[in-house]
C-alpha positions in Angstrom: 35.7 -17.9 37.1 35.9 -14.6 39.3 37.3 -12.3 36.8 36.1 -11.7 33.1 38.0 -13.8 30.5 40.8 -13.0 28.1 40.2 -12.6 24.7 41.5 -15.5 23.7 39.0 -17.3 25.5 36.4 -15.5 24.2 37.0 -16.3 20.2 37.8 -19.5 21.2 33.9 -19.4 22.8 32.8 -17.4 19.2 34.0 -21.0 17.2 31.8 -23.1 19.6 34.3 -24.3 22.5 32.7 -23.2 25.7 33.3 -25.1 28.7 31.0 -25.5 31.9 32.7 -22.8 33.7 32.4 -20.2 31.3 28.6 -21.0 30.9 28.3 -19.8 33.7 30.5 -17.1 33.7 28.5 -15.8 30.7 24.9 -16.6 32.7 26.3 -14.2 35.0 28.0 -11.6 33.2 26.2 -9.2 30.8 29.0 -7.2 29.8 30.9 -10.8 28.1 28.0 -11.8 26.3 28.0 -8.3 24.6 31.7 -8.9 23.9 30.9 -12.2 22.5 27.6 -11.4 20.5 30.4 -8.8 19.3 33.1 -11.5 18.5 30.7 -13.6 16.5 28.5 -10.8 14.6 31.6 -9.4 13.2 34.0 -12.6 12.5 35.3 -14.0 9.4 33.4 -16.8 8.0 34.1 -19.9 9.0 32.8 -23.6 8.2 32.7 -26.4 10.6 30.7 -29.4 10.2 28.0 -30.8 12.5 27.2 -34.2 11.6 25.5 -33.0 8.1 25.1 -29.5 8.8 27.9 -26.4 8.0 28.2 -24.1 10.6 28.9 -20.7 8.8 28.6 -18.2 11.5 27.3 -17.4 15.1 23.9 -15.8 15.3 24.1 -15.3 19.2 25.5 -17.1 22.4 25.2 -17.1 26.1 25.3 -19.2 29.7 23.3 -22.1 27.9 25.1 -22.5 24.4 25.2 -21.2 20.7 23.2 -20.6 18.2 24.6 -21.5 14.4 23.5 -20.2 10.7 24.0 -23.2 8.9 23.9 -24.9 6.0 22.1 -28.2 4.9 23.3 -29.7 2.0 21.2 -33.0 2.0 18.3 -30.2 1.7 19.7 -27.5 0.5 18.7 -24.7 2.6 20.0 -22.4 5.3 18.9 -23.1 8.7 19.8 -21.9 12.3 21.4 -24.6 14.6 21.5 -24.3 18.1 24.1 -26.3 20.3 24.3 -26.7 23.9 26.5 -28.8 26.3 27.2 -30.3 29.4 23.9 -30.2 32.0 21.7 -28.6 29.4 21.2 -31.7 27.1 18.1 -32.5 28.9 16.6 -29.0 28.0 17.2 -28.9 24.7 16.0 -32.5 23.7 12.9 -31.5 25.9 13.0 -28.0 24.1 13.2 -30.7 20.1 10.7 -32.8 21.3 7.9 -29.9 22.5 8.6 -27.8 19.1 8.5 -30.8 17.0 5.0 -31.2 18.2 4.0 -27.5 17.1 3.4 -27.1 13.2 2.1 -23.9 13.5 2.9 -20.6 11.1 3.5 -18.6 14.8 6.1 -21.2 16.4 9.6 -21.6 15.2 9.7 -24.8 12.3 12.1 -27.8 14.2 13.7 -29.9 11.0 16.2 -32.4 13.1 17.9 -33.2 16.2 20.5 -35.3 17.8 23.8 -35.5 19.1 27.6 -35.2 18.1 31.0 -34.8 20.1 29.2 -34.5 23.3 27.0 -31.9 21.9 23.0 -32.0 21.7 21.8 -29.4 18.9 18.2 -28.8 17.0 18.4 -27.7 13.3 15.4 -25.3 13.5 14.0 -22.6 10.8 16.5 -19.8 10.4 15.0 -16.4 11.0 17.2 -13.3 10.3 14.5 -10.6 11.5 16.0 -10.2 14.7 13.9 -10.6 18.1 11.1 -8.8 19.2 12.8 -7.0 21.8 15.6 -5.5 19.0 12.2 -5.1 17.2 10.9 -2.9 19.5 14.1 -0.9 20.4 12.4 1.0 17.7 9.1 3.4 17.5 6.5 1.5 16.8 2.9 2.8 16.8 0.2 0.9 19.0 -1.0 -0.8 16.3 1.6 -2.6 14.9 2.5 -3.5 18.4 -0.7 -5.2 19.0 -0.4 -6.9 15.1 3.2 -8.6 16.2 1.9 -9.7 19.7 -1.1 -11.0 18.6 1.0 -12.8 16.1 3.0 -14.2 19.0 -0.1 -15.0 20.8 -1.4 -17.3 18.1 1.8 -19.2 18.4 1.5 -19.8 22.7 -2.4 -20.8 22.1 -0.7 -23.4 19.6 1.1 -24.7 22.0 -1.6 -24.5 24.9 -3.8 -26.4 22.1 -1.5 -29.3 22.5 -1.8 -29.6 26.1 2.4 -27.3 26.7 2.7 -24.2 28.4 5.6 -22.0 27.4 7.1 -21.0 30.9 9.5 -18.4 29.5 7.5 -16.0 27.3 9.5 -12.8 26.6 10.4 -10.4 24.0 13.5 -12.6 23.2 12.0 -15.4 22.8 10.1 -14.0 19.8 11.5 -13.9 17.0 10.8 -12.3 13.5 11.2 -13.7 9.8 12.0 -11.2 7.0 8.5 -11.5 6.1 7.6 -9.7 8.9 6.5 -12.3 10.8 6.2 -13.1 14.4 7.4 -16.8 15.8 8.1 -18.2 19.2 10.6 -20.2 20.0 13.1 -21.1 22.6 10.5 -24.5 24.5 13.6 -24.8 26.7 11.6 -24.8 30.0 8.3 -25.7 28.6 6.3 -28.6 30.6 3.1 -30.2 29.8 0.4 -28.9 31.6 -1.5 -30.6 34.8 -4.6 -32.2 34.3 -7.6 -29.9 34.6 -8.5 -30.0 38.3 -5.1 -30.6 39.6 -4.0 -28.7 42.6 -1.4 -25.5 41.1 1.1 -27.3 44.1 0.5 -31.1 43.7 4.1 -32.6 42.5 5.3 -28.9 42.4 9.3 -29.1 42.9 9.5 -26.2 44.7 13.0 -25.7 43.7 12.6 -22.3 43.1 10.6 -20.7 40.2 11.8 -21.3 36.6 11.4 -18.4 34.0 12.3 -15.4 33.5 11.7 -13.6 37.1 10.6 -10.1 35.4 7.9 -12.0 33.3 6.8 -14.8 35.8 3.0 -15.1 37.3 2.9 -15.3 41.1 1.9 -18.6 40.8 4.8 -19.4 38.5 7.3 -17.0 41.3 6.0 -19.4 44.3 7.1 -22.7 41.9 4.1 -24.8 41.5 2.7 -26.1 38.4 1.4 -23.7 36.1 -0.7 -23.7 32.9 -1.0 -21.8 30.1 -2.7 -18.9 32.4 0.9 -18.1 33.4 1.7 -17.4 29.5 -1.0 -15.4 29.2 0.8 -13.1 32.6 4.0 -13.1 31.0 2.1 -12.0 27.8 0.6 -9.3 29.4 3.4 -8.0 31.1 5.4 -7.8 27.9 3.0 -6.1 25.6 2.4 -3.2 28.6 6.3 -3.0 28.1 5.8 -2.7 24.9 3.1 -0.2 24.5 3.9 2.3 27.5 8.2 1.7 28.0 8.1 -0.2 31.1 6.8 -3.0 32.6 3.5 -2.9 35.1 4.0 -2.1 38.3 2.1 -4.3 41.0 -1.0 -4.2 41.7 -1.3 -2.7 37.7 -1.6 0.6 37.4 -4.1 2.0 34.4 -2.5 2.7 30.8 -4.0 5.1 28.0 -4.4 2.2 26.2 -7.6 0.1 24.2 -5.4 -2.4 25.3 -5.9 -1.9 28.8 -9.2 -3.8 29.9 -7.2 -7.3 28.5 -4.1 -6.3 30.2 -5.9 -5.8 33.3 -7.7 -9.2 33.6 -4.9 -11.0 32.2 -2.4 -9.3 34.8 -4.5 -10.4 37.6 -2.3 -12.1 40.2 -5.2 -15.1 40.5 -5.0 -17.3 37.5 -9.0 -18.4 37.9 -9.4 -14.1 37.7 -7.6 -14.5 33.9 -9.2 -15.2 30.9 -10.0 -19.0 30.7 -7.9 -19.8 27.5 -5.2 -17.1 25.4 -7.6 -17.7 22.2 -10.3 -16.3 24.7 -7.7 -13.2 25.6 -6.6 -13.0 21.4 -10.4 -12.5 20.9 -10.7 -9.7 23.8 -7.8 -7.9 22.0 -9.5 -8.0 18.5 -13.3 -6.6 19.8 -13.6 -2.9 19.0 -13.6 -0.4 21.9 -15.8 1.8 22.5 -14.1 4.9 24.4 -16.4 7.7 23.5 -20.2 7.8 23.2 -21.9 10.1 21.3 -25.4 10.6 21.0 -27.6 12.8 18.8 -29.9 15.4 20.8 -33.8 14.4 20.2 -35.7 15.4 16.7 -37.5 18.0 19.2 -34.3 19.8 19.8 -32.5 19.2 16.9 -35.5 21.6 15.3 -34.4 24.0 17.7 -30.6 24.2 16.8 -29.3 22.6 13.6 -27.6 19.7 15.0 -26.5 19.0 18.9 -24.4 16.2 19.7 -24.1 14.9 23.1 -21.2 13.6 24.5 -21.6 11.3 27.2 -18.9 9.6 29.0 -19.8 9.7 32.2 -22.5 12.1 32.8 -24.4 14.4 29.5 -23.2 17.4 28.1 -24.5 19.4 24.9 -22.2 20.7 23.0 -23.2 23.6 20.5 -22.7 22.6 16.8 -19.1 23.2 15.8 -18.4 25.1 12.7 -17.8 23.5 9.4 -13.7 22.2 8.6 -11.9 24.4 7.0 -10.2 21.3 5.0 -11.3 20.8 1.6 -13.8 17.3 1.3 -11.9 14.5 -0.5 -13.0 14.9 -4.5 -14.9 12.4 -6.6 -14.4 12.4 -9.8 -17.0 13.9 -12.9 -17.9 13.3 -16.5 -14.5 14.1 -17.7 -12.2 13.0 -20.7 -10.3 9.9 -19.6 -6.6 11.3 -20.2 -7.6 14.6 -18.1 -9.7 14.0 -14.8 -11.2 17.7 -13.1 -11.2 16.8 -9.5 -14.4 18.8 -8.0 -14.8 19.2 -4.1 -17.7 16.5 -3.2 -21.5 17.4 -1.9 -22.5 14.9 0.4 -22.7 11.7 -0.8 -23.9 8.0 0.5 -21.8 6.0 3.1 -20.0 3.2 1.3 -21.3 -0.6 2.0 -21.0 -1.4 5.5 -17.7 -2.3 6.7 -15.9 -0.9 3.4 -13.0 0.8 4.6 -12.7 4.8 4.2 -9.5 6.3 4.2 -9.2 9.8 4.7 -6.0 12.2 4.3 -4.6 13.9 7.7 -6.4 17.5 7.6 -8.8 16.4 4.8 -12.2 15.4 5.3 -15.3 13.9 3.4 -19.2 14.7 4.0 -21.7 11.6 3.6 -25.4 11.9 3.4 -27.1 10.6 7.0 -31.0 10.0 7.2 -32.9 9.1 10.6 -29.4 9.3 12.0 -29.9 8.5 16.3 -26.1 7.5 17.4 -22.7 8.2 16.6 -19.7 6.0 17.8 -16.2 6.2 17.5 -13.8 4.3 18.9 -10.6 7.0 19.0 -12.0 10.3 19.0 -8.6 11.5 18.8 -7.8 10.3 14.9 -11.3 11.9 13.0 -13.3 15.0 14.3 -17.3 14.7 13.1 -19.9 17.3 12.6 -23.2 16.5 12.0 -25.7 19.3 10.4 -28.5 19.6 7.9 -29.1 15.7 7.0 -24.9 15.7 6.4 -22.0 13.7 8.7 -18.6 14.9 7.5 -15.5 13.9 9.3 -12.1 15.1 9.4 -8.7 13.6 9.7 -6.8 15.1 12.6 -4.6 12.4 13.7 -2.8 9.4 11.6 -4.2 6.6 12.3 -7.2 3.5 12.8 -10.3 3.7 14.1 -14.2 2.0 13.5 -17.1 4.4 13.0 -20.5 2.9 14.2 -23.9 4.7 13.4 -27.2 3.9 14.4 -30.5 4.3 12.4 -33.1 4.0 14.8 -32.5 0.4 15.6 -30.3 -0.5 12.9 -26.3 0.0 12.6 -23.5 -0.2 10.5 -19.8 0.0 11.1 -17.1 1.3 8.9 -13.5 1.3 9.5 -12.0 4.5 9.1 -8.1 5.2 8.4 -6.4 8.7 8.5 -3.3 8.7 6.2 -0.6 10.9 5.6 -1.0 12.2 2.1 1.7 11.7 -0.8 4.4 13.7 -1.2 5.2 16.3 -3.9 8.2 14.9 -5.0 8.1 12.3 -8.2 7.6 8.9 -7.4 8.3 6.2 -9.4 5.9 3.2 -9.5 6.4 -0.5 -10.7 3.2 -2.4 -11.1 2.2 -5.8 -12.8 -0.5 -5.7 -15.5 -3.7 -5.9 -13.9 -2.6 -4.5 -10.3 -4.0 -1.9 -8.6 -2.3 0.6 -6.3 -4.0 3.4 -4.2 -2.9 7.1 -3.6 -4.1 9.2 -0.9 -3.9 12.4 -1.7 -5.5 15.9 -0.2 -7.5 19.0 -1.8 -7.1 17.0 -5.3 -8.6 19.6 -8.5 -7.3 17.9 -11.5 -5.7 14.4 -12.8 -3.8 14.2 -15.8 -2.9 11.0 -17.4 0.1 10.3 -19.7 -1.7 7.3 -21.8 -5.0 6.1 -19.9 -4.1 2.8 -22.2 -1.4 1.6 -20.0 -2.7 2.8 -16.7 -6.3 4.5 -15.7 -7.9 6.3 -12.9 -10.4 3.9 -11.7 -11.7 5.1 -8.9 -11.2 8.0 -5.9 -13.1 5.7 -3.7 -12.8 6.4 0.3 -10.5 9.5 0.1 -7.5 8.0 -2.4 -7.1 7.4 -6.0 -6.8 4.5 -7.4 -4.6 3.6 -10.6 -4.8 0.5 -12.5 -2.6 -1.2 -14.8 -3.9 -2.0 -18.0 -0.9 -3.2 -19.9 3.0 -3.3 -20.3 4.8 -0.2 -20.8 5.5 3.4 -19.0 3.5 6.6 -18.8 3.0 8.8 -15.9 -0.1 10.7 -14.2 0.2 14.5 -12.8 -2.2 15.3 -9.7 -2.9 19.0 -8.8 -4.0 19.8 -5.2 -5.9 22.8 -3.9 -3.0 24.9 -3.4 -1.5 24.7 -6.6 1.4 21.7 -6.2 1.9 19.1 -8.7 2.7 15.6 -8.1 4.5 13.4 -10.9 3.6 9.9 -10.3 5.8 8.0 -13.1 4.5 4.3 -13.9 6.3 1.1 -15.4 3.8 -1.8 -15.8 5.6 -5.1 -16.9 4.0 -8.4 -18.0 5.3 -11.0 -14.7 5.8 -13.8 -15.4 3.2 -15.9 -14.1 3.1 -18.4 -10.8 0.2 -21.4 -10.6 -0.1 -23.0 -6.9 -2.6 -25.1 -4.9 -3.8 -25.3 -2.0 -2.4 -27.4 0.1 0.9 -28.1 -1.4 4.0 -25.7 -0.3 6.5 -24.7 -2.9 10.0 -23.6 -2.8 11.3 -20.7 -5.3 14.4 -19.9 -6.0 15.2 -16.0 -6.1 18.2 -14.0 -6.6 19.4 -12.2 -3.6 16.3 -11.3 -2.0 15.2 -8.9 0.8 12.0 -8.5 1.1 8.8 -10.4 -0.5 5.0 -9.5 -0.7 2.0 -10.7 -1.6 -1.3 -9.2 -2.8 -3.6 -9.6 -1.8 -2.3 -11.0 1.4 -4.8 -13.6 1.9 -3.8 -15.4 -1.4 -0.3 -16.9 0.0 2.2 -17.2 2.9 5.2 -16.2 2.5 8.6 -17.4 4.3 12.1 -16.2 3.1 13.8 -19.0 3.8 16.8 -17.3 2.5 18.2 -14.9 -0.1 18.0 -17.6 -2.3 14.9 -19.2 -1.6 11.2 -18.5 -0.6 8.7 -20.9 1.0 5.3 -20.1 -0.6 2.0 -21.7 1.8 -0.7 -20.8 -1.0 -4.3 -20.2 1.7 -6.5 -18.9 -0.7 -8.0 -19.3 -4.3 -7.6 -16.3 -6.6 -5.1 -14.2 -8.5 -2.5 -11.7 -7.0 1.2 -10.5 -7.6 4.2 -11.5 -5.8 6.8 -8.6 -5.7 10.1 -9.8 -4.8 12.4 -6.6 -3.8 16.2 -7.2 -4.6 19.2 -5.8 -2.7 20.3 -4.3 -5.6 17.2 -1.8 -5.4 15.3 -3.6 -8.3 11.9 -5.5 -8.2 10.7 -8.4 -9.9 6.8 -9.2 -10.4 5.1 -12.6 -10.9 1.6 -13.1 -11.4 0.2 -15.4 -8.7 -2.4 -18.2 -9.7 -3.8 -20.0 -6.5 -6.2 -22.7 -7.5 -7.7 -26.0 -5.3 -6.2 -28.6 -8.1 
């Protein structure tokens, strides 16, 4: 087929009917699949059976096949079903039989497979989040970059656990759940990997490589066997696209990254050069990074000016003691009747227990009491500014943000992680909570909280640069904040009694919903949460305790359950 297709052809392609030669038209031609993906997105509904399954509309298509939202009724519940023909059967029941393997919470779900009119398909676990490359068409800062792919990494060292190496790892093969989370899929060119000290070349094919070229390790590019070192390349390669725009060049070329050390050794063109497993790179990616040193100058000279910090990279330099921030400290709250709170700017007070986190506002700062204080770390220098001086440490928020504060006492230290938020607006803001839920505030320059009935919700704490409200009991009431330069912020809250929700461990459990878009969990740890559809929620309880589940409709409302985890 030389010249594009009518579009006839192509609607006939949107309901499924896709012959060998337009395969591989459509392998070829980037500007029909867009018509297609076109076609299909914005169709009429229509029903065809597969075997059991009802095939309501087309979630995508291309060269290999299509891929179906469906319909189980033996089940009841939605799934995706992807269908391919002709010379592809092999790959897909090679692609059923690898995911089947992988019950992991970072690898697409596989419910059934088999084989109708001349057609192979897999009924898999239908995820409506998109992929991760339409995920990251958007801006997304570095962190939630790194949350995603480390998400997706969990899922390849699933699969390298069980002896298969992916082969194809890419943005579009990632794919997201309305939960928000990350699963790979698409095991079409997976293989089992070669016994450990096997030649890369023994029983190599060396039909040319298989993958995705852009993504593919040398070793994968010259065709021989590979193992999951070459997923841990195309890993690499696709998170430097992510956090920089484009992908390395080679040999790689340094990124103003924390991410970069990892990216390095696992972009290194010999495998054996790599890290010896993906958990082993996953564990790289989570150890905090130093980038700036700071040390304190010696008691002798600190007597001489009142505190000299020493900032030393590469080579020492004093730096004369900065003046003090301009930004008011975050408040803590005094000996004040409970319905009306006075706010007064904090002395220095003690650090928190260690690895508590502290939040402060963007421009606002706090002041913490430091004794026998030797060394100061921070991993970003860029998000908090510090200044040291008479016994005190007080940092300021310059940039939003993450970073881990480590300080050493002689020979002792403790870290803190330290978050820089963007302070609430001075708009009203209305605020559902369940009884018993707390919900922090960040505000800065706070002088006074009022309360409308500290009965139904109280102030319980301004802990860490924030307030934090708690609800006592059903009803509505609202609190006014005042900041430092005289705006008021109405914060109206409705507290309802949920309805309450007893799981166990261990055993999964479908709830039905009513035209659902988004559900969450706190405290995160308690469940897992999967929206199978709009309908229906797959709930993986994974820890013992009490929460709320908020489930937000597409009507704008919320509904709140009380969660009950237990172990029987």
């Amino acid at each position: 087929m030389q010249t594009c297709p009518d579009d006839d052809v192509l609607l006939r392609a949107a309901a499924g009917s896709v012959d060998a030669e337009l395969e591989v038209h459509l392998d070829a031609c980037a500007a029909c699949r867009r018509v297609l993906a076109a076609v299909v997105s914005d169709g009429a509904r229509v029903v065809r059976r597969l075997e059991r399954y009802e095939l309501t509309r087309t979630l995508g298509a291309g060269g290999m096949g299509v891929v179906y939202a469906a319909w189980d009724p033996k089940l009841q519940r939605h799934v995706a079903v992807k269908v391919l023909r002709g010379a592809n059967h092999e790959r897909l029941q090679r692609e059923a039989r690898v995911m089947a393997q992988l019950a992991h919470p970072h690898v697409v779900n596989v419910f059934d497979t088999g084989e109708a009119d001349d057609r192979v398909f897999v009924a898999m676990e239908l995820l409506e989040g998109g992929t991760l490359r339409s995920w990251l068409s958007q801006p997304r800062s570095p962190e939630a970059t790194l949350r995603i792919f480390k998400q997706a990494g969990e899922g390849l060292a699933a699969a390298h656990d069980a002896g298969i190496v992916h082969r194809d790892f890419k943005p579009e093969n990632v794919l997201l759940g309305a939960d928000g989370r990350a699963r790979v899929t698409d095991f079409g060119l997976a293989n089992f990997m070669p016994p450990p000290g096997a030649r890369r070349d023994a029983g190599a094919p060396h039909t040319g490589p298989v993958g995705t070229l852009a993504y593919m390790a040398p070793e994968q590019l010259a065709g021989a066997h590979v193992d999951g070192r070459a997923d841990q390349f195309a890993f690499c390669v696709a998170l430097h696209e992510a956090l920089v725009g484009h992908r390395p060049e080679r040999p790689p070329v340094p990124i103003d990254s924390n991410a970069w050390p990892v990216l390095r050794r696992g972009l290194e063109g010999d495998p054996d050069q790599r890290f010896t497993s993906m958990r082993e790179l996953l564990r790289a990616l989570d150890a905090p990074r130093s980038r700036t040193r700071w040390w304190l100058a010696a008691p002798v000279l600190a007597a001489l000016v009142a505190t000299v910090i020493v900032f030393a990279p590469e080579e020492e330099k004093v730096i004369p003691p900065a003046p003090a921030p301009a930004a008011k400290p975050s408040p803590t709250v005094v000996d004040t009747p409970r319905t009306e709170l006075v706010v007064e700017p904090a002395a220095a007070v003690a650090f928190p227990k260690q690895g508590a986190l502290i939040v402060l506002p963007l421009d606002g700062a706090r002041t913490f009491v430091v004794d026998h204080l030797t060394v100061v770390r921070i991993d970003d220098p860029d998000i908090i500014d510090i200044e040291v001086r008479d016994g005190a440490l007080t940092m300021l928020g310059t940039k939003r943000g993450s970073t881990t504060l480590t300080l050493e006492f002689g020979k002792r230290a403790q870290s803190w992680p330290i978050e820089v938020r963007v302070p609430v607006a001075e708009a009203p803001r209305a605020v559902t909570l369940a009884r018993g839920e707390t919900r922090e505030f960040v505000f800065a320059g706070v002088t006074r909280v009022t309360l409308g009935d500290a009965r139904i919700v109280d102030l319980v704490s301004t802990d860490g640069g924030a307030l934090y409200f708690k609800a006592n009991t059903a009803g509505s009431t609202n609190a006014l904040v005042w900041t430092g330069d005289a705006r008021r912020v109405e914060l109206r809250f409705d507290i309802r009694s949920a309805q309450s929700l007893d799981l166990i461990v261990g055993l999964q459990e479908v709830l039905n919903v009513d035209d659902v878009e988004i559900v969450t969990v706190t405290p995160s740890s308690l469940c897992d949460v999967t929206l199978l559809s709009r309908n229906e929620v797959l709930l993986t309880p994974s820890g013992v305790g009490q929460g709320v589940l908020k489930l937000e409709h597409r009507d704008g409302t919320e509904e709140l359950r009380e969660l009950k985890v237990s172990r029987k």
